[in-house]
N, C-alpha and C positions, 0 to 999 in steps of 0.2 A: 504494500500500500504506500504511493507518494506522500512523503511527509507534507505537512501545511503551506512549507515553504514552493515545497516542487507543483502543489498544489494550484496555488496560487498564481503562478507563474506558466502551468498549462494554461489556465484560464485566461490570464494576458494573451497568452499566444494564438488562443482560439477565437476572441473578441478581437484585435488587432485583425487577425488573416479573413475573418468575416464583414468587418469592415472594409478593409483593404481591398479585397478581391470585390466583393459586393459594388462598394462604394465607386473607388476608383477605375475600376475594370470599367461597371458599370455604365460609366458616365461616355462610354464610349459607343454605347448603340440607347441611352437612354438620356433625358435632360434631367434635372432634380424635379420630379415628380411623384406622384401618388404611387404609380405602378413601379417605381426605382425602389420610394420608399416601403412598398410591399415586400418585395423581395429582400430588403435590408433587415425587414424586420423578423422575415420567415429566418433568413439565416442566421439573425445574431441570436436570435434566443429560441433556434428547436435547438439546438448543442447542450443549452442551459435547462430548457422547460419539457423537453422529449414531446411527443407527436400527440399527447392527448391537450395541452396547450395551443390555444387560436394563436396560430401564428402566424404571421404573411395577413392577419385578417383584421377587419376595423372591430371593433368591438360592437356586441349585441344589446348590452344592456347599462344602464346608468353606474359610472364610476364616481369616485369622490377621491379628495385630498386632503390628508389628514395624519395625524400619529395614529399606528396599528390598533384596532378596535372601536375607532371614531366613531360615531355614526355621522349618516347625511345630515340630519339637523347640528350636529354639531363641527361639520367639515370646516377645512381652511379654506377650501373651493371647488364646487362644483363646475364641471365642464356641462356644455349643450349634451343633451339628451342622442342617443342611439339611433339609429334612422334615419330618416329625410333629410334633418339639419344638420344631425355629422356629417351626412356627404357633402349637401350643399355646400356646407363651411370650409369645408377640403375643396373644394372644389374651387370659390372663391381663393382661399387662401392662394393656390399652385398656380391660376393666372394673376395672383399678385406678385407672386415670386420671380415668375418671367415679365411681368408689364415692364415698360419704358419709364420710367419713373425717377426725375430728377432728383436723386437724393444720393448719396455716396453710398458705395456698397456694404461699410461694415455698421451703417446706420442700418439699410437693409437687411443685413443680416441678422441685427440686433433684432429688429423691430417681426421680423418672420420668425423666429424663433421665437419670440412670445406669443406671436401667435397660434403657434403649431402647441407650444405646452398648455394653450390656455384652449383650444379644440380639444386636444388631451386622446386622440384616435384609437387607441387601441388599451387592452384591456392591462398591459403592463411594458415596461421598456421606451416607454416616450422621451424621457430625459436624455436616453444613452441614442434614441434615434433622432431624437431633435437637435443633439450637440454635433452628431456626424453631419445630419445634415447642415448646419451652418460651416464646419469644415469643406462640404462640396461645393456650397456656394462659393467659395474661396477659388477653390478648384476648376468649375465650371468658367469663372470667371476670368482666368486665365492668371489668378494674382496670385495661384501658389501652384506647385506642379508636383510635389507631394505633400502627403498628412503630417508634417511636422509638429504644426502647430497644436499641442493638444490643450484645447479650454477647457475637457472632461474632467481632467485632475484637479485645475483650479479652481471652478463652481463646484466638486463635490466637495471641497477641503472648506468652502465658504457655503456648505447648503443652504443654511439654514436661513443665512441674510437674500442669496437666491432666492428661495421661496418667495421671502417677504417683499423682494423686489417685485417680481411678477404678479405675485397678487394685488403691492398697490398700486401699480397699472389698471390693475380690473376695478378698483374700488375707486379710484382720484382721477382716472382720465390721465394722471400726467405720469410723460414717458422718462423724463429726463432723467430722474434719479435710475432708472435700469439702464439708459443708455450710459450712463457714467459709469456705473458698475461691469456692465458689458465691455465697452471699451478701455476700459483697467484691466479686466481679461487677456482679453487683445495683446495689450500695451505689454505687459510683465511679460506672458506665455510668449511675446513677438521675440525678447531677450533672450529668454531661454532657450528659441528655437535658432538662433543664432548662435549661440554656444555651441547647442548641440550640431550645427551643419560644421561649425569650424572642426570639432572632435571627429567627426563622421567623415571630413575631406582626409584630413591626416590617418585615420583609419585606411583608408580607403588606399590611398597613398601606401603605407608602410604593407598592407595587404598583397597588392599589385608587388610589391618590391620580391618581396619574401616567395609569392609566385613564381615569379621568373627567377631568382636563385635557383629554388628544384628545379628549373627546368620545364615552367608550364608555358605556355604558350597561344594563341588565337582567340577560341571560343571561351577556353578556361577565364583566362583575363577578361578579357567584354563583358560575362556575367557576373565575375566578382566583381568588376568596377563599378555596374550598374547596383548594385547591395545592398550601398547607402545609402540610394533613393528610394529602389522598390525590395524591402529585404524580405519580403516572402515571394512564393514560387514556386510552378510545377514545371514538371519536364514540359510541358506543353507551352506554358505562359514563357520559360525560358527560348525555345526555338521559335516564338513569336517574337520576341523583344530580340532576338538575335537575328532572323530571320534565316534561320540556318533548318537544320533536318533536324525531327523527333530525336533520329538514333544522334545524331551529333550532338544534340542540347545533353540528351542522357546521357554521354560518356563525358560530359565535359560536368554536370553534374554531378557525376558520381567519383570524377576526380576530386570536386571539393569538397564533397563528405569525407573523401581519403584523408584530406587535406586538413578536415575539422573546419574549414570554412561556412559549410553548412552542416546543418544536423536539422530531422526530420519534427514537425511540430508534432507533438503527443495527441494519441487520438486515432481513431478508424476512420482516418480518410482516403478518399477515390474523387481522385487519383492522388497522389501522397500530395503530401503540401510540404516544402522544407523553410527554413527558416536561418539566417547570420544570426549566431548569438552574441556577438560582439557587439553587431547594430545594433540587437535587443538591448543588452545592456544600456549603449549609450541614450539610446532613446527612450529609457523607464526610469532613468535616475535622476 
């Protein structure tokens, strides 16, 4: 049995590669949409909730927000009602997201993301799919070209005044105080993703060195170099992003398992999923 630690750390790796693939991948035959964020939601949490959980699905019946055993009369906030007007509101929301709309993007994003937690769509997992989604807004937008940036870690570590942001949105009308707090997110986690690119180039760098000492060469290189950016991966997505053969992505693959450059993420996946744990490192501390 994995200890707590090893534990813990699957879970990273399965949430991270369900996002990543999902998310990222994604946005390549789909726009930030309803049907994107279906599938985001089917896959970040059947791994977590197993198949007897609505997942991929809007929810059927009235949720609430609250400390465990609340009731509705005594919730922090109730979302619209199950039905007609979840979809409508979804629906409205996903051409606000794409409308032309003179306002800057990370206002945007601020301001859609409260809207989407304050619809509140599905019966569990809104916060963790509301915060990717504002990451692919980034994405979509041309203003980041991978998920560096994570504001997941820095609104859970602040929940509590989170909540209270968004709720008094819903009670005041006024946006400013969550767009302050939003973009203080932003601001700090911008820092730290800087950090982490500068650790992650020199990474990458000393990676590639240590390569070619043994003796590696072509394909092996290309997809360690690329590690930093996209550090998860299947033999498939590998000969995509190389644009080389299945069998050549795989033996250049299975050279860096040799290598300990990759190692396989935990869990019964098809087709294997692999994973830099050096990236992981830098990118979780």
């Amino acid at each position: 049995m994995p200890s707590g630690t090893e534990s813990a750390t699957s879970q990273i790796l399965e949430s991270q590669w369900c996002s990543f693939n999902q998310g990222v991948y994604g946005l390549d035959h789909l726009p930030v949409s309803l049907r994107l964020i279906k599938q985001l939601h089917s896959t970040l949490l059947s791994r977590v909730r197993g198949d007897s959980f609505r997942v991929g699905e809007l929810r059927s019946s009235q949720n609430w927000i609250g400390p465990p055993g609340t009731s509705i009369q005594e919730a922090q906030f109730v979302p619209p009602p199950a039905g007609d007007v979840l979809r409508d509101g979804l629906s409205e929301w996903e051409k606000w997201v794409h409308a032309d709309v003179a306002i800057p993007l990370l206002i945007k994003m601020a301001l859609a993301h409260y809207q989407f937690e304050t619809i509140h769509p599905f019966d569990d997992g809104n916060g963790r799919i509301g915060r990717l989604i504002a990451l692919l807004m980034l994405i979509e937008a041309g203003a980041l070209t991978v998920p560096l940036l994570d504001i997941s870690t820095w609104l859970e570590a602040r929940r509590q005044t989170y909540i209270e942001h968004l709720r008094a949105v819903s009670t005041s009308g006024n946006f400013d105080p969550w767009l302050s707090f939003f973009l203080q997110c932003i601001s700090e986690q911008s820092v730290t993703a800087l950090e982490k690119t500068t650790a992650l180039l020199e990474l990458g760098k000393s990676t590639v060195d240590e390569l070619r000492r043994n003796g590696l060469r072509g394909m092996v290189l290309q997809i360690a170099e690329s590690l930093i950016g996209y550090p998860y991966l299947t033999v498939r997505t590998a000969a995509q992003m190389t644009e080389k053969t299945y069998q050549g992505a795989s033996n250049a693959v299975n050279k860096l398992l040799d290598e300990g450059i990759l190692l396989p993420v935990p869990g019964d996946w098809y087709p294997q999923v692999y994973y830099a744990p050096e990236v992981f490192e830098i990118v979780n501390n």
